[in-house]
C-alpha distance (Angstrom), angle and dihedral (degrees) to the residues before:
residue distance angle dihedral
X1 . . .
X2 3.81 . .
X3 3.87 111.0 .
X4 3.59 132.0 -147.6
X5 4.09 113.6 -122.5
X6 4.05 118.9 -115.4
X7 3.70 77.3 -129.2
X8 3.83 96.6 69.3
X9 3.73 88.8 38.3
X10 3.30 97.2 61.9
X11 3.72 99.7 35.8
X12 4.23 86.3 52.9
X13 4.28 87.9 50.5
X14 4.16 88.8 45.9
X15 3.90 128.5 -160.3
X16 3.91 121.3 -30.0
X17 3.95 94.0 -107.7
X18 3.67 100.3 35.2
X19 3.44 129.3 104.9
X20 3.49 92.9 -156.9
X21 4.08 119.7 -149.8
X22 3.59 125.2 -57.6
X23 4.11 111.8 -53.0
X24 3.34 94.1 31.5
X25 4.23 117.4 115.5
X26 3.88 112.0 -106.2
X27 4.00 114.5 -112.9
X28 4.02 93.7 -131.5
X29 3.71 104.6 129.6
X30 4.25 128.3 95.1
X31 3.97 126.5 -163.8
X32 4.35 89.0 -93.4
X33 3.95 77.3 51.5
X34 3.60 92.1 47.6
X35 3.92 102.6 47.0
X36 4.37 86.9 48.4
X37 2.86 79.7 63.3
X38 3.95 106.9 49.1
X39 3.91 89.6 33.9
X40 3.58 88.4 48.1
X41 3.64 91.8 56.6
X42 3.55 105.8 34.5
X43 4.13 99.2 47.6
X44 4.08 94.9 71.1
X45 3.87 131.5 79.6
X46 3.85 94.8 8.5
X47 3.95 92.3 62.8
X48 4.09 99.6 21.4
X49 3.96 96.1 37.9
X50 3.57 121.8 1.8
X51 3.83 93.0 56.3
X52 3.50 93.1 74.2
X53 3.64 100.8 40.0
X54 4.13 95.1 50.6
X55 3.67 89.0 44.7
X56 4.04 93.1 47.9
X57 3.71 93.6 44.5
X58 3.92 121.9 25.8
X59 4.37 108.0 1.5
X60 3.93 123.3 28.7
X61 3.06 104.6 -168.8
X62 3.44 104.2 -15.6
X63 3.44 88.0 69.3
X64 4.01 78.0 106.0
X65 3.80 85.8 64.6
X66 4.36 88.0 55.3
X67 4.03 89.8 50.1
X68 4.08 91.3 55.1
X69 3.70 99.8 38.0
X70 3.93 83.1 45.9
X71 3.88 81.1 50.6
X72 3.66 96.4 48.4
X73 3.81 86.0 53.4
X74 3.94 95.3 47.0
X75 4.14 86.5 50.4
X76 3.63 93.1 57.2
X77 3.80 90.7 46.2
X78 3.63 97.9 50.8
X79 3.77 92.8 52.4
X80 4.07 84.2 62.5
X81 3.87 87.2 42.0
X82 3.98 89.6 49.0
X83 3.88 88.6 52.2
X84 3.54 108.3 55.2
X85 3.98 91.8 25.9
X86 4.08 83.9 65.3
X87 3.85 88.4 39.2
X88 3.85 98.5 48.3
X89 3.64 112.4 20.0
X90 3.82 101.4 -161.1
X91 3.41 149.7 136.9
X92 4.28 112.9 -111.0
X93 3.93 82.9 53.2
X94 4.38 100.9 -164.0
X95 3.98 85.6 14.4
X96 3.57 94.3 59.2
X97 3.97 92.7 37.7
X98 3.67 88.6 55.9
X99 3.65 97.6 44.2
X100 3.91 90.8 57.1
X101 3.98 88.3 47.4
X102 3.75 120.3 28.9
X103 3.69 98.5 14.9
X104 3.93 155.4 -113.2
X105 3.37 89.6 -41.3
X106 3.44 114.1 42.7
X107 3.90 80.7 43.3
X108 3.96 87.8 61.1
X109 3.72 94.3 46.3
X110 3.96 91.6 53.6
X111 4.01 97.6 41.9
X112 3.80 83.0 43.0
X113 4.00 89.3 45.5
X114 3.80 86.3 49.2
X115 3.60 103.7 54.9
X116 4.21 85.7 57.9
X117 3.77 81.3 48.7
X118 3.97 98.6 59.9
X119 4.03 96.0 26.3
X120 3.45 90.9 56.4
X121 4.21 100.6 39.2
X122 3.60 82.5 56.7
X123 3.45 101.6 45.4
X124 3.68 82.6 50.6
X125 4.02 96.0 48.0
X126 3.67 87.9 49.2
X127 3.61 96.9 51.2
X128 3.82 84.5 55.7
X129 3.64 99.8 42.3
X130 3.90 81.1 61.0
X131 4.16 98.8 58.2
X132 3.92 80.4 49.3
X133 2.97 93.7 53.3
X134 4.15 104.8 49.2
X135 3.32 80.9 42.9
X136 4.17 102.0 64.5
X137 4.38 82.2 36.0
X138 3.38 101.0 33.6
X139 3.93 97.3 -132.1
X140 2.90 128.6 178.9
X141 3.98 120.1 -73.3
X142 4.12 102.2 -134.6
X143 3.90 91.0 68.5
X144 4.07 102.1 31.1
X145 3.51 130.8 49.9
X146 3.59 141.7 4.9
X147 3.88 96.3 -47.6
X148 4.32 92.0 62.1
X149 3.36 126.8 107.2
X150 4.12 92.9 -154.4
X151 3.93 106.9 20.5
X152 3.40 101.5 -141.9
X153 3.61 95.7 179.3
X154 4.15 97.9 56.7
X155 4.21 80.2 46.8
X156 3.71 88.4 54.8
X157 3.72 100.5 47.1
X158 3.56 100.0 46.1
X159 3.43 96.8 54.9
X160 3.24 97.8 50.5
X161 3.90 94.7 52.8
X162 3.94 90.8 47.3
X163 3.89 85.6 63.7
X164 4.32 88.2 55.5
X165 3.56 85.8 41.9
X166 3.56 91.0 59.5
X167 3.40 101.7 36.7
X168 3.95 94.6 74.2
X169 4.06 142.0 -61.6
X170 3.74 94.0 -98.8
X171 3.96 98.1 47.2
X172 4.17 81.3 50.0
X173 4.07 95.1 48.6
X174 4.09 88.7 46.4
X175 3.74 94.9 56.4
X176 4.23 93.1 33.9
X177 3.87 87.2 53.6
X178 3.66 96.6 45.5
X179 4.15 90.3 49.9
X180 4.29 85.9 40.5
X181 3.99 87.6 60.8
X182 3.78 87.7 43.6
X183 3.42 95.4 50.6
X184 4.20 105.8 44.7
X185 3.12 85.6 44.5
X186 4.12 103.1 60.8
X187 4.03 78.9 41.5
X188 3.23 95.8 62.9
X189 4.09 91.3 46.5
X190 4.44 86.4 48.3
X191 3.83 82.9 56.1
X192 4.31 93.1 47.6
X193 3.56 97.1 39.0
X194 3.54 109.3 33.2
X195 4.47 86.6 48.8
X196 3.88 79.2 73.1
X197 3.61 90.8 55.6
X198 3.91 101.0 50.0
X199 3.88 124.0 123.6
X200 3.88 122.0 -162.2
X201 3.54 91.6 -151.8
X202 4.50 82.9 63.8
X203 3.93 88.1 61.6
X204 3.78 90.4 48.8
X205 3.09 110.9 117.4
X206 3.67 90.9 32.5
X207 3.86 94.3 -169.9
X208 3.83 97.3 15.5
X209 4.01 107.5 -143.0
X210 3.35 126.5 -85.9
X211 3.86 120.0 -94.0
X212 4.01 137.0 177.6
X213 3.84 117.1 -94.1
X214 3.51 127.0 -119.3
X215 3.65 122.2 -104.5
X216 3.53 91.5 -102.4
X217 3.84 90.8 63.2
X218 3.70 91.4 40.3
X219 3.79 128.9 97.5
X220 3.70 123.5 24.4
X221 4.16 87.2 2.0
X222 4.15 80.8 70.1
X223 4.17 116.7 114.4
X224 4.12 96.3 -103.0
X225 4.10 84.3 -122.0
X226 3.67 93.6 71.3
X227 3.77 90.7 42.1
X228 3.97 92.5 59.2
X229 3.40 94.2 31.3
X230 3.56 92.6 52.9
X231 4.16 93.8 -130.2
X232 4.01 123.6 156.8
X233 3.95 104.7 -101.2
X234 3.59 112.6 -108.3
X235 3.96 143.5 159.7
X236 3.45 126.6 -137.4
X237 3.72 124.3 11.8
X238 3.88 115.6 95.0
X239 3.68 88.9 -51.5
X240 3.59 95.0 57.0
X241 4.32 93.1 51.0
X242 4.06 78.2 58.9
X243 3.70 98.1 52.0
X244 3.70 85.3 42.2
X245 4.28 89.0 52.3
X246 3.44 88.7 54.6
X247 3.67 101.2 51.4
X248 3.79 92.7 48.3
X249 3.39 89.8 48.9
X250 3.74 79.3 83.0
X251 3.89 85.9 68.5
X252 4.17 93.1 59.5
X253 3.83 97.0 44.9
X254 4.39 95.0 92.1
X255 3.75 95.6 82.2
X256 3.95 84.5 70.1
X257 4.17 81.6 68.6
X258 3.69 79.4 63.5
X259 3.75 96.1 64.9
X260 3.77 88.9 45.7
X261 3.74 96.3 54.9
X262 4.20 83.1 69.3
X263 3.31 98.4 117.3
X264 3.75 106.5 46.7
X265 4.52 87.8 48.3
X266 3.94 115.0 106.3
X267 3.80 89.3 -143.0
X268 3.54 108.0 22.2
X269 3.89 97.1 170.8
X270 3.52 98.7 55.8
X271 4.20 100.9 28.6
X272 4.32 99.1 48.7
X273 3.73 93.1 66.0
X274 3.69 92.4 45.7
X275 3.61 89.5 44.6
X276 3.26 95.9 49.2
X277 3.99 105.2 41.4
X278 4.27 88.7 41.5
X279 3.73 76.5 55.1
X280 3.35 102.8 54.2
X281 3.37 96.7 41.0
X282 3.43 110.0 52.4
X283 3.76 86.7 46.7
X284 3.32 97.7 57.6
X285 3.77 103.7 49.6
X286 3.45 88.6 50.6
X287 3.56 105.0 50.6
X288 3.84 87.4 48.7
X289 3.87 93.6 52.4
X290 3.50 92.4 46.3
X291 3.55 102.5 41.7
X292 4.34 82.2 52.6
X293 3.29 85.3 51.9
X294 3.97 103.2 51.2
X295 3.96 92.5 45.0
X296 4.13 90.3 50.1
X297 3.95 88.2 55.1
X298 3.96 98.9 54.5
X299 3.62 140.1 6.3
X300 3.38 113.7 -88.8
X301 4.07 98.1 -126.3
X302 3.97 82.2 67.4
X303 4.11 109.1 43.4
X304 3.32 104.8 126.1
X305 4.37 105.0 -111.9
X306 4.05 94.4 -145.0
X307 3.96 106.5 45.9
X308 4.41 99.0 -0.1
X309 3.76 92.5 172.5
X310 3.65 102.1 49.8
X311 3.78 87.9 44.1
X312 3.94 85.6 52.3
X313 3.56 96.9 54.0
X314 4.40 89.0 51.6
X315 3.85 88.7 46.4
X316 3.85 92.1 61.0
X317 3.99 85.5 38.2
X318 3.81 94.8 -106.6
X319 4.09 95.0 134.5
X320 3.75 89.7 152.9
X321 4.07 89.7 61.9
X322 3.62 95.5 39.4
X323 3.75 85.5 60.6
X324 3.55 91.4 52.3
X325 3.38 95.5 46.8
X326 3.44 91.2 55.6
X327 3.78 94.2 60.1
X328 3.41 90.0 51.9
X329 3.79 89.7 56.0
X330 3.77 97.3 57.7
X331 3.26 93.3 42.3
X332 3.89 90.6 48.5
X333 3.97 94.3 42.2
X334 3.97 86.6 47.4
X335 3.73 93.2 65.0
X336 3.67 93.3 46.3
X337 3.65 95.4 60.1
X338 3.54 88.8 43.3
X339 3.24 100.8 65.5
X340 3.57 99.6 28.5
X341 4.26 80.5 72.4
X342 3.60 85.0 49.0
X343 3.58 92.2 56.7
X344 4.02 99.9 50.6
X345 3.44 89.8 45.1
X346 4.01 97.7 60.1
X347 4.35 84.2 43.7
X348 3.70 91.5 50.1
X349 4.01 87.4 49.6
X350 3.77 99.0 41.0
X351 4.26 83.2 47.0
X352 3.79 95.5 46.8
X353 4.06 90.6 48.2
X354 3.32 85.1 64.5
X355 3.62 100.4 48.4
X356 3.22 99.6 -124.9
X357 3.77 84.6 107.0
X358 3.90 111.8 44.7
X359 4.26 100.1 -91.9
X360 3.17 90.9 -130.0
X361 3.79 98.3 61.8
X362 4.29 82.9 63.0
X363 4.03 101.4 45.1
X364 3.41 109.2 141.5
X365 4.01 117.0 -127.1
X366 3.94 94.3 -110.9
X367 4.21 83.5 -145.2
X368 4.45 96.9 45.3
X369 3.35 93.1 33.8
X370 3.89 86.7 -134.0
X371 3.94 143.5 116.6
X372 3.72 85.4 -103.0
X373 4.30 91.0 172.0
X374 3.81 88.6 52.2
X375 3.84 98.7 40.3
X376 3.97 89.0 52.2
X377 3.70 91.3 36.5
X378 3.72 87.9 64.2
X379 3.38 99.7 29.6
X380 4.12 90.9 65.7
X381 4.58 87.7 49.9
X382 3.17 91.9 40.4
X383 4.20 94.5 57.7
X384 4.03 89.0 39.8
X385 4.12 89.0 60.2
X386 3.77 86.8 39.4
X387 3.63 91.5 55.9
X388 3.79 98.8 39.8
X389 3.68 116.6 27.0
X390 3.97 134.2 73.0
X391 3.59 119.7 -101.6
X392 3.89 95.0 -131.3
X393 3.58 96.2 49.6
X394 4.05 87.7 50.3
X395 3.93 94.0 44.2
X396 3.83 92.8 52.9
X397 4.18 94.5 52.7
X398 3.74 94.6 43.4
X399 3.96 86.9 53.0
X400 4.12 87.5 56.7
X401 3.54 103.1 43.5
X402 4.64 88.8 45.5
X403 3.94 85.0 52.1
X404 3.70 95.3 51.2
X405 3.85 96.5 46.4
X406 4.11 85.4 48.1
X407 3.79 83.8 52.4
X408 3.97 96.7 51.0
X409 4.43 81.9 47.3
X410 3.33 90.9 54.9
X411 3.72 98.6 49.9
X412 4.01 83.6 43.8
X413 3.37 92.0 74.4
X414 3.82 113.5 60.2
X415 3.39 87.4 32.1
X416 4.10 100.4 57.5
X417 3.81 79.4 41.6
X418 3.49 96.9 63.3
X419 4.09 97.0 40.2
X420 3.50 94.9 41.6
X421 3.98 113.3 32.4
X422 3.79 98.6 159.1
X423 3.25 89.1 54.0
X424 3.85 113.1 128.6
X425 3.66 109.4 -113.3
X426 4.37 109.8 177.6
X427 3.76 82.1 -175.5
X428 3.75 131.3 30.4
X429 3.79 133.5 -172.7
X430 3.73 111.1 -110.4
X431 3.96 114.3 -109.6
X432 3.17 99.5 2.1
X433 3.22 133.8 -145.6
X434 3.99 88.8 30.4
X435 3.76 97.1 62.7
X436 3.40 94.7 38.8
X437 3.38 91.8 56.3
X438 3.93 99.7 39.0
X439 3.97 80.5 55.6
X440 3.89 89.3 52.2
X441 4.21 91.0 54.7
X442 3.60 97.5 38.4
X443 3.77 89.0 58.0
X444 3.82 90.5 48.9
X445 3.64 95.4 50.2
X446 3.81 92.2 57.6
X447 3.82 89.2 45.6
X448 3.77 87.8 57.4
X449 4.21 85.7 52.3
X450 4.24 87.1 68.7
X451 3.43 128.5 88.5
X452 3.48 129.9 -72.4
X453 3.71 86.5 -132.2
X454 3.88 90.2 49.3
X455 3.65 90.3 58.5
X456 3.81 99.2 51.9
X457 4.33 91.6 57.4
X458 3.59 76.5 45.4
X459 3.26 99.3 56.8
X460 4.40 92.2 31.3
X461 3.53 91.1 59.2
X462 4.27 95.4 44.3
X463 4.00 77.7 48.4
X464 4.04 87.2 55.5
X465 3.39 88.3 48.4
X466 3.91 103.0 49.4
X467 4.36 85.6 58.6
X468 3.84 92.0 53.1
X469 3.68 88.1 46.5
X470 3.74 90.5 42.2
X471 4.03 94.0 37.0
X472 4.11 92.7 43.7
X473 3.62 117.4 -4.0
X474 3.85 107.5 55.0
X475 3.90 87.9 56.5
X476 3.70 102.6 47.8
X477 3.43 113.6 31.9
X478 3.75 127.1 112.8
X479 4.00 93.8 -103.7
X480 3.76 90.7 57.4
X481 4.14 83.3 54.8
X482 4.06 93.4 56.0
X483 3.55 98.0 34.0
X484 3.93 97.1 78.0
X485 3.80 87.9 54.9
X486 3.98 96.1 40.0
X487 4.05 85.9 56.2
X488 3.85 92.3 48.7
């Protein structure tokens, strides 16, 4: 339970303005930098991909209901993220915040926890950037999309973005920007367009009743609340818009790349918050305008699960948007997994600084200015899960493992609060420790919405994680260094 002091944190992240010696991260990144960023990792799967699936599966139309309580839930998050991001500008974001709070080992768990998160959002993005893109070309289906055995496509893409990742932060905000302005953009046209488009009668039912699963979505496939609470399974209904909020609570987690991006902002006290909140924003009134817009256009028992706005615009006969919208989509997806990479490499550095990671799994290319080892590290798993492994079965598990690092934030707060008072805090959460902890339970109410099945590889893979930390970690890291001379 040995924490790491917001002394050594901020001496390891140096001054806003310095480059700092060799294998430090370059500070090259401003708030417009920042929200690219966010907004280009954020608007993805939950408007390209996830729309369709939710809305098939768990909300009809509702599922507009999931993306703003999901929103809700991000808000109060980011408020805790805004907090200690302006405190403790660092790279690691919730590991780091953890470490200098809870402990090594509750640190561990949550950097661990947040390489599954990022891995397995982009294998998911990439998997979707694929359907998109067989879709504009019309390739063939047994190496893109849903329907392949080996997706090719998601393969293809990720590789390619691990080598921009690696390259350096700039050459990674240039191309995220230009796909960001691509993207809102061909949004903003879905939500013009398709408005002409929308049927009353696709909104009725709004929340279409609740009915019993099949067998095939019984069992371990169950939300763990009806398990303990002993409930008949069931989709739809008001249970099923809840299930549905917690999956597309996936779709809000990017502005926590943000937070991690601390190290590498000129003014990190001032720009995170506006990062993050510009973010968050933007995001969500999109998603919720769009997603309005898609379920208007066709009934929800037919949206297409792989690419469900494209296949909206063809239903209504509006081939020359769908192909549009398609563009948008790769270009949308591509910034996702982009800076997804990004992300796990700055966790794996902040991680391997400490030693709890070997240090020389996050050197820093002394040309990039990058954790080149991590970055391709990652880069290679990442494409091997793109190419091999469903895109529900990813989307679900990435969900978990955001909703318990938003949980660890949230506790974060009030408690750096209390051990460290003088602290400087540029931005503070409103009445704290109430929304801090309202964020905490919120989060753990939609985590008890997924599967039963999603929390045991949850739970297996933090398991995984404990014996590295146990086997390497706990005897090498830097707080196993200091402690002999704290005790004497």
């Amino acid at each position: 339970m040995r924490t790491k002091p917001i002394e050594v944190v901020l001496a390891q992240s140096g001054d806003p303005g310095d480059e700092g010696p060799a294998g430090r991260l370059r500070r090259r990144l401003g708030p417009l930098d920042l929200m690219g960023f966010g907004i280009g990792i954020v608007i993805g799967t939950g408007i390209f991909t996830l729309t369709g699936i939710e809305a098939r599966d768990h909300a009809g139309p509702a599922v507009i209901v999931a993306f703003a309580l999901a929103g809700v839930a991000s808000l109060l998050a980011a408020l805790c993220y805004a907090e200690l991001a302006s405190s403790v500008p660092t790279a690691g974001s919730a590991y780091t915040y953890a470490y200098a709070t809870m402990g090594e080992i509750v640190a561990w768990i949550i950097g661990w926890d947040l390489v599954l998160e990022f891995a397995l959002g982009a294998a998911v993005v990439a998997r979707g950037w694929s359907g998109y893109l067989a879709q504009l070309f019309h390739l063939p289906g047994a190496f893109f999309g849903e329907g392949s055995t080996v997706n090719l496509g998601a393969i293809v893409i990720v590789l390619l973005l691990g080598a921009v990742a690696t390259v350096g932060i700039r050459q990674s905000s240039r191309v995220t920007n230009v796909l960001v302005v691509v993207k809102v953009a061909i949004c903003l046209f879905v939500v013009v367009a398709g408005a002409f488009f929308i049927r009353a009668a696709n909104l009725t039912p709004f929340v279409p009743p609740a009915r019993p699963v099949t067998d095939d979505t019984a069992g371990l496939a169950r939300p763990l609340s009806q398990v303990v609470f002993g409930l008949d399974p069931s989709a739809f209904g008001v249970a099923g818009v809840l299930t549905a909020a917690a999956v597309v609570f996936f779709a809000y987690t990017g502005f926590e790349a943000v937070a991690n991006l601390g190290e590498e902002t000129r003014r990190p006290r001032r720009d995170l918050p506006l990062g993050l909140f510009g973010t968050l924003g933007v995001s969500a009134l999109l998603y919720i305008a769009v997603s309005f817009v898609v379920v208007g256009m066709v009934d929800y028992r037919q949206i297409d699960r792989g690419a469900p706005i494209a296949s909206a615009f063809d239903a209504v006969g509006a081939g020359w948007a769908s192909a549009l919208v398609s563009i948008a989509a790769v270009a949308g997806l591509t910034s996702v997994i982009l800076v997804d990479i990004v992300a796990i490499g700055r966790i794996g550095f902040a991680m391997s600084r400490d030693r709890l990671l070997p240090p020389p799994v996050g050197a820093v290319h002394p040309r990039w200015g990058t954790p080149y080892r991590t970055t391709l590290a990652v880069t290679v798993g990442i494409a091997a899960l793109a190419g091999f492994v469903p895109l529900s079965s990813l989307a679900n598990l990435v969900s978990i493992g955001t909703l318990f690092a938003f949980v660890v934030v949230s506790v974060a707060v009030p408690v750096l609060r209390r051990t460290r008072p003088r602290l400087s805090r540029p931005f503070r959460v409103p009445l704290s420790p109430v929304l801090p902890l309202v964020s905490a339970l919120a989060c753990l109410y939609l985590m008890t919405n997924l599967s039963v099945e999603t929390w045991l590889r949850f739970l297996a893979w933090l398991a995984i994680g404990l014996v590295v930390y146990l086997g390497y970690g706990r005897r090498h890291s830097r707080g196993a260094e200091r402690e002999p001379a704290e005790v004497s």
